[in-house]
C-alpha positions as CSV (number, residue, x, y, z in Angstrom):
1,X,-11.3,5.1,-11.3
2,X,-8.3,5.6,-13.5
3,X,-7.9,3.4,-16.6
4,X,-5.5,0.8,-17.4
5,X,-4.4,0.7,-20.9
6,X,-1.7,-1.8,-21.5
7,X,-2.9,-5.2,-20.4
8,X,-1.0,-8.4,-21.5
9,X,-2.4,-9.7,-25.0
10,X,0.2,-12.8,-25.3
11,X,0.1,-14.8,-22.4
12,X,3.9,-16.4,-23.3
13,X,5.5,-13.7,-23.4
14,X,8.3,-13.6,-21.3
15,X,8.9,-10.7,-18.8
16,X,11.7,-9.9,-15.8
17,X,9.1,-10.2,-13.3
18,X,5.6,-11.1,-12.4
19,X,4.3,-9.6,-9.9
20,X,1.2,-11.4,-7.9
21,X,-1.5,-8.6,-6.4
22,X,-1.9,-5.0,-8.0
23,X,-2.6,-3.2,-4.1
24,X,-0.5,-0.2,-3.1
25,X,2.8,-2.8,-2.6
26,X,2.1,-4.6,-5.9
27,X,2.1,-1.2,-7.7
28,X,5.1,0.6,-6.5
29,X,6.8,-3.0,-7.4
30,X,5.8,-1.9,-11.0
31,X,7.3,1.7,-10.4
32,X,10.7,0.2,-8.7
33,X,11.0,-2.2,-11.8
34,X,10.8,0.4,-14.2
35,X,13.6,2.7,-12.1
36,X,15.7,-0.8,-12.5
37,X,15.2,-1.0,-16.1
38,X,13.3,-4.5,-16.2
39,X,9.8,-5.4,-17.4
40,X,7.0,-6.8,-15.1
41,X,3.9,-8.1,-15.3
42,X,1.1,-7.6,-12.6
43,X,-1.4,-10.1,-12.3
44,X,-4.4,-9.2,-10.0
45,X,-7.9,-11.2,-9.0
46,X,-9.7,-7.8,-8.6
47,X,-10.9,-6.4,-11.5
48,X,-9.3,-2.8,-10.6
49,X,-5.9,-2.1,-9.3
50,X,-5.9,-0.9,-5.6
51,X,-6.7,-4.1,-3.4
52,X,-8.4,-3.7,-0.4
53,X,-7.6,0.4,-0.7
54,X,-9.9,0.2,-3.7
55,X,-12.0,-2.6,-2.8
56,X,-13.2,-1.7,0.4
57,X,-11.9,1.5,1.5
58,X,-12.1,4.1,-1.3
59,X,-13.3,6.8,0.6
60,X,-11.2,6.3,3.0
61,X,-8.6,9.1,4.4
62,X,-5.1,7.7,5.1
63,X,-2.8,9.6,7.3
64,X,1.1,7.8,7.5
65,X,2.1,7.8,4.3
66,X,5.0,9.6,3.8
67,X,4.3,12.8,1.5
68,X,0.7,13.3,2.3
69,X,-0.7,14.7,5.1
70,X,-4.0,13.1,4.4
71,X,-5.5,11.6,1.0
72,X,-8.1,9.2,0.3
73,X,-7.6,6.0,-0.5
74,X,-8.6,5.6,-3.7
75,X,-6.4,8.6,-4.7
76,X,-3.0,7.1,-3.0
77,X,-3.8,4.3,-5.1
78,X,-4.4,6.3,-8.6
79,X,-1.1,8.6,-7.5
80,X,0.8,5.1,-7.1
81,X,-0.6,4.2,-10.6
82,X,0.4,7.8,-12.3
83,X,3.2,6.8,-11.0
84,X,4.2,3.8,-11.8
85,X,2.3,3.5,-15.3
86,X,5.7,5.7,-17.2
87,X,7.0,2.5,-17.5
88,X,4.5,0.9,-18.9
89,X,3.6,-1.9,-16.6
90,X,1.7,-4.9,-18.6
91,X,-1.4,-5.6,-15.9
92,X,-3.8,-8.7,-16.4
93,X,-7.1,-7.9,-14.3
94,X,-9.7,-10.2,-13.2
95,X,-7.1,-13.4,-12.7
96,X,-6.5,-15.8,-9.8
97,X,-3.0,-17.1,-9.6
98,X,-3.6,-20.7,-9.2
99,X,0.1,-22.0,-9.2
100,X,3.5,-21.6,-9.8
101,X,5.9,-23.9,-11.9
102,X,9.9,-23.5,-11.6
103,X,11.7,-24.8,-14.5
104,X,14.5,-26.5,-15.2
105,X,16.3,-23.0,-16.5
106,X,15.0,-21.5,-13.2
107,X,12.8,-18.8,-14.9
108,X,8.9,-19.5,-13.6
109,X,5.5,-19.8,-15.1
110,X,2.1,-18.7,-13.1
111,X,-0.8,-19.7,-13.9
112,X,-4.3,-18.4,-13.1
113,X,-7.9,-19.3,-12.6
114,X,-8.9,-18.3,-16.2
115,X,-6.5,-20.8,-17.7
116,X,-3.8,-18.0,-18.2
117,X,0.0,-18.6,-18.2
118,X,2.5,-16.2,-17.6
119,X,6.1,-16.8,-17.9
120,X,8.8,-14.4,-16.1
121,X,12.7,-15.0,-14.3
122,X,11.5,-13.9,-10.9
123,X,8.0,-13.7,-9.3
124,X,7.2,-11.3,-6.7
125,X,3.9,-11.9,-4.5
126,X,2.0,-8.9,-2.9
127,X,-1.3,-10.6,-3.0
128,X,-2.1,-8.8,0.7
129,X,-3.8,-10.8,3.0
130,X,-4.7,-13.0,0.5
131,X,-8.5,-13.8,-0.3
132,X,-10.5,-12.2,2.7
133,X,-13.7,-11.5,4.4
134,X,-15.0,-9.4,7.4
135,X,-15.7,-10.5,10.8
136,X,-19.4,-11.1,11.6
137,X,-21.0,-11.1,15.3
138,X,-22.4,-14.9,15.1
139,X,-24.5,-13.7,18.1
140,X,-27.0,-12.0,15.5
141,X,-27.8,-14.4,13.4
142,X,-28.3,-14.7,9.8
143,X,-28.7,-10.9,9.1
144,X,-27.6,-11.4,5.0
145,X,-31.1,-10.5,3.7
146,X,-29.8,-6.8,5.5
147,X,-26.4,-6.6,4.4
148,X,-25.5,-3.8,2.2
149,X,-28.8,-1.7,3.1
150,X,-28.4,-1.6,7.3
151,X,-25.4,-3.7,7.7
152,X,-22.2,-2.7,6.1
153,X,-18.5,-4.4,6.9
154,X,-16.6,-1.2,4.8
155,X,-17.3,1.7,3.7
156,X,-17.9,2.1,-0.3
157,X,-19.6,5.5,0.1
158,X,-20.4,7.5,2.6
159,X,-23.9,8.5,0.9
160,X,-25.0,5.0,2.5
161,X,-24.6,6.8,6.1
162,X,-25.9,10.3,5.2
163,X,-28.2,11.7,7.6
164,X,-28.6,7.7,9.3
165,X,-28.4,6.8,12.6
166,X,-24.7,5.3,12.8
167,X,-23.7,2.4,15.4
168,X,-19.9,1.4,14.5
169,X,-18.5,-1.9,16.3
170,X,-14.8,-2.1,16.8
171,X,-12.2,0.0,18.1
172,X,-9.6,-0.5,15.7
173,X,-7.8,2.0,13.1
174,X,-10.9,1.3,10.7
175,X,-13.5,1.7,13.1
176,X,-12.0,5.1,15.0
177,X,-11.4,6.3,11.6
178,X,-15.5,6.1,10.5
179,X,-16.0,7.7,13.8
180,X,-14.3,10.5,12.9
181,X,-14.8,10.6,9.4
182,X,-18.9,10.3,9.3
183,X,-19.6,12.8,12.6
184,X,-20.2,15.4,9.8
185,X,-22.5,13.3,7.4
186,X,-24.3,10.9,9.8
187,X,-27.4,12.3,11.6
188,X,-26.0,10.3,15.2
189,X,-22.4,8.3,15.2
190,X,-22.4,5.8,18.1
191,X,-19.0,3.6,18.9
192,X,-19.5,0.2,21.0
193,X,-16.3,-1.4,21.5
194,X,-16.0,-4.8,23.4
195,X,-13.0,-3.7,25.4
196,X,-11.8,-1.0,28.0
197,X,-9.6,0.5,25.5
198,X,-9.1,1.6,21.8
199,X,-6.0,-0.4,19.8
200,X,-6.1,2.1,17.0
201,X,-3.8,5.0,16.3
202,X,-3.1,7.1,20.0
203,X,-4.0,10.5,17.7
204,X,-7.3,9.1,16.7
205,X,-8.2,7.4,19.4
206,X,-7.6,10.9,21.0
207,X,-10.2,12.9,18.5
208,X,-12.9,10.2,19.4
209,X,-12.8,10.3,23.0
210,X,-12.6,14.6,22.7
211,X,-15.6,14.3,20.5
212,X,-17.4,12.0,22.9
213,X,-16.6,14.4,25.8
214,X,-17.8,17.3,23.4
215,X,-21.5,15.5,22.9
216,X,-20.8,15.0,19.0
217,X,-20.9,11.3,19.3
218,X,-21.2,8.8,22.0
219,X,-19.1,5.3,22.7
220,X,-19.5,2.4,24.6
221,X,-16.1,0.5,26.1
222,X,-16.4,-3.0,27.5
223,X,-19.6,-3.5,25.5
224,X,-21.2,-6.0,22.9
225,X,-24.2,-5.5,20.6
226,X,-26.2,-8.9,21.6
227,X,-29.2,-8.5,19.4
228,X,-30.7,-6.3,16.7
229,X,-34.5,-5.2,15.7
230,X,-35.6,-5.0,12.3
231,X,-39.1,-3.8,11.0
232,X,-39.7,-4.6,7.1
233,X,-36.5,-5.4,6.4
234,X,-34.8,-2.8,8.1
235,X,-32.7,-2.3,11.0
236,X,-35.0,-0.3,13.5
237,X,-32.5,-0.9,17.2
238,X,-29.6,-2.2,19.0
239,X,-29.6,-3.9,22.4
240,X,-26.4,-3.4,24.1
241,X,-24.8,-5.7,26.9
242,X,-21.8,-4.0,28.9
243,X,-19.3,-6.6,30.6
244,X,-21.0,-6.1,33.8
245,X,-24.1,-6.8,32.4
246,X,-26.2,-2.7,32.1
247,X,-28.2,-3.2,29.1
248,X,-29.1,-0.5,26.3
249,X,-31.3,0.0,23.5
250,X,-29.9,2.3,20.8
251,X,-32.3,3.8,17.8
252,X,-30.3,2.9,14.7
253,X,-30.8,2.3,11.1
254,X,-27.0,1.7,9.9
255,X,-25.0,-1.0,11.5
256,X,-21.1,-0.6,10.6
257,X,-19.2,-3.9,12.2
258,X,-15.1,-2.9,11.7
259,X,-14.2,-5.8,13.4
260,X,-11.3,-7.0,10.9
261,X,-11.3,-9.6,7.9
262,X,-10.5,-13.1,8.2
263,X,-7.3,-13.9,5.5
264,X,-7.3,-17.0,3.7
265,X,-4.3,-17.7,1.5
266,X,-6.1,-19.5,-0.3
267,X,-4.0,-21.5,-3.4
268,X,-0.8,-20.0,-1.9
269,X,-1.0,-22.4,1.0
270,X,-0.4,-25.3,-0.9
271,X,3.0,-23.8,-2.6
272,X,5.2,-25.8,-0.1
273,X,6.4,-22.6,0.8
274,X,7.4,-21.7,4.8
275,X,4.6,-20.1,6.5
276,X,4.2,-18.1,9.7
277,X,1.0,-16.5,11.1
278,X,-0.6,-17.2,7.7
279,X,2.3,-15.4,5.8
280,X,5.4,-16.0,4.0
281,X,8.4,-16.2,5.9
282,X,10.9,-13.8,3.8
283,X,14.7,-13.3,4.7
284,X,16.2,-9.9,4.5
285,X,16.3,-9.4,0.8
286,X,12.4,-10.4,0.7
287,X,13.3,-13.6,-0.5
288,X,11.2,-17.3,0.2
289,X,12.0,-20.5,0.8
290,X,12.5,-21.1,-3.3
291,X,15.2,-18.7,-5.0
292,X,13.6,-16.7,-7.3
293,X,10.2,-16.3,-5.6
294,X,10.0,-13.3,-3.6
295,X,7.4,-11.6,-1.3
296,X,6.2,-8.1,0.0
297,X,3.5,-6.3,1.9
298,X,1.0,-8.2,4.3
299,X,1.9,-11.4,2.8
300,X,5.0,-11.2,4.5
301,X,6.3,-12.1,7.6
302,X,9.6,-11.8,9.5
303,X,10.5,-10.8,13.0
304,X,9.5,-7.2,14.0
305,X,7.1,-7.1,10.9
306,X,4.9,-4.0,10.9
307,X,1.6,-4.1,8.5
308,X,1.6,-0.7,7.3
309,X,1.3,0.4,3.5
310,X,4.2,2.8,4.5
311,X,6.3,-1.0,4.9
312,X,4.7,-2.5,1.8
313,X,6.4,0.2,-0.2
314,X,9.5,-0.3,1.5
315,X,10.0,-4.0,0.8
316,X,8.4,-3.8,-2.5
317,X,11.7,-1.5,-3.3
318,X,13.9,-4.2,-1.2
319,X,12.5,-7.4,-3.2
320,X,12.7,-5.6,-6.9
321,X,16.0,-4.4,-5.8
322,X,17.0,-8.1,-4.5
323,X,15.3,-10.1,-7.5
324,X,17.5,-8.3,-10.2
325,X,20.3,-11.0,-8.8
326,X,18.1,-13.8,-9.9
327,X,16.5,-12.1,-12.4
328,X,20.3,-10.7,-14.4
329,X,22.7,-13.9,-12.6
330,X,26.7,-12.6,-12.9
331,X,25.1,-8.8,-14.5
332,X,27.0,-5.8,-11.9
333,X,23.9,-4.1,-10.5
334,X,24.3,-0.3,-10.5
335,X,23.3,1.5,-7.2
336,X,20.3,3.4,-7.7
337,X,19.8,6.3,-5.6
338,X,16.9,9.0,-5.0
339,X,16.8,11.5,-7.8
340,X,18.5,14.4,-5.7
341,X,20.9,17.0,-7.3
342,X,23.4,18.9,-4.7
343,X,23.4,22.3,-5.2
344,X,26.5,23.8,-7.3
345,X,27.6,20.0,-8.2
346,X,29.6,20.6,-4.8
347,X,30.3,16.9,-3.2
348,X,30.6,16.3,0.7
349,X,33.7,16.9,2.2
């Protein structure tokens, strides 16, 4: 994991804006602030950059983001970081943002868990989902004492699934991607999904069902896992129930459930701020309900709202862009544009 070298040493200093969450959104806010000449803070509870990219899903391959065909997820989040870090981004890591104050002069001060406080004009959150955990199957029971050795909710590395006996539950974007991703290192990759179709991306919904049809690993629509088998602490089967009631017994030793994460906003839902679907409503220049207080990424909510990092990036540029109003009150804001020279200085006619 890349390093960070310029963490925040006075906790009072003031800066343009903080920025709440250091995921993929939280760190191209960073890059867009330096682009508009004004300093930012990024405060994240993690103690690494890279949210649930880093946190969960490092080993991940992402496939729409624009620029790269395919690259893991740990390494979108340390090209986000090459480049945002030119401008020198202060990041505090390991810190909960707690609550926010608005003064009278209508800068803001956050403060966090460890009894930090931060002062900047304009806050910005990108704090993702907020706090989250995975989706369990109640059905099975207290299975904790077998979590991390034959139950896994992400995938870290995919040394835990080496040459094992794979059973994946879910038929999501996570779940189809494992499938695909861990036919060449698994010893067996099975699929049991609880519905009659995939909801995951068409294209890799497509390679799973070709590499079913081509014997390389087998799925189960319309089916849940009921019950497990464990000898000495290990998982040993699966026993299968399909909606019309056929049972199965799988051998497996890895059980990978991709079910989703439950969010949980956690302090932010007792800001007084206006929520919707567990998210902040935004309006069209990313801002709240409070001037000054802006939002981007997952957190986020308005009408026709897509949750993709490829949007995350997009309204982290909108709310930075936005904030410099608030943050510079009465300054002209130059347009920025992309860094494009036309050839032979030759304009448009």
């Amino acid at each position: 994991m890349f390093d960070i070298h310029n963490e925040s040493t006075d906790h009072r200093d003031m800066r343009d804006l903080t920025i709440i969450g250091g995921g993929p959104t939280g760190i191209f806010a960073a890059f867009q602030c330096g682009m508009n000449n004004i300093t930012c803070r990024i405060i994240e509870s993690m103690p690494q950059l890279g949210g649930q990219l880093a946190a969960l899903y490092p080993e991940k391959h992402i496939y729409d983001v624009a620029g790269f065909p395919e690259v893991p997820a740990i390494g979108l989040v340390e090209s986000l970081w090459t480049q945002a870090e030119r401008y020198n981004p202060d990041v505090v890591l390991g810190e909960t943002v707690t609550k926010y104050t608005k003064l009278e002069d209508g800068t803001f001060e956050t403060r966090t868990s460890n009894g930090g406080v931060y002062r900047s004009k304009a806050v910005l959150i990108a704090a993702g989902l907020g706090a989250f955990e995975p989706r369990t199957l109640p059905q099975l029971g207290d299975i904790s004492h077998i979590e991390g050795t034959s139950v896994f909710y992400s995938v870290r590395s995919v040394n835990d699934f080496r040459g094992h006996d794979v059973v994946i539950v879910g038929g999501g974007d996570s779940a189809l991607d494992w499938a695909v991703g861990l036919m060449n290192v698994a010893a067996s990759v099975t699929v049991v999904h609880r519905a009659h179709e995939f909801h995951g991306h068409g294209k890799t919904a497509h390679e799973v069902l070709e590499a079913r049809d081509a014997g390389r690993l087998k799925v189960y629509m319309d089916t849940e896992v009921r019950s497990i088998d464990e000898e000495a602490g290990k998982l040993t089967r699966l026993h299968l129930r399909s909606r019309s009631g056929s049972e199965t017994t799988l051998d497996a030793d890895r059980l990978l459930i991709l079910i989703g994460f439950k969010s949980n906003l956690g302090p932010l839902a007792g800001w007084d701020l206006e929520l919707c679907d567990n998210a902040l409503v935004v309006d069209t220049h990313m801002k709240t309900s409070v001037d000054g207080l802006y939002a981007a990424g997952d957190i986020a909510f308005y009408p026709g709202k897509l949750k993709i990092i490829q949007t995350g990036l997009s309204e982290a540029t909108m709310a930075v862009r936005h904030s410099l109003s608030y943050i510079k009150p009465g300054e002209k804001i130059r347009s920025v544009f992309s860094s494009v020279k036309m050839s032979n200085e030759k304009k448009p006619q």
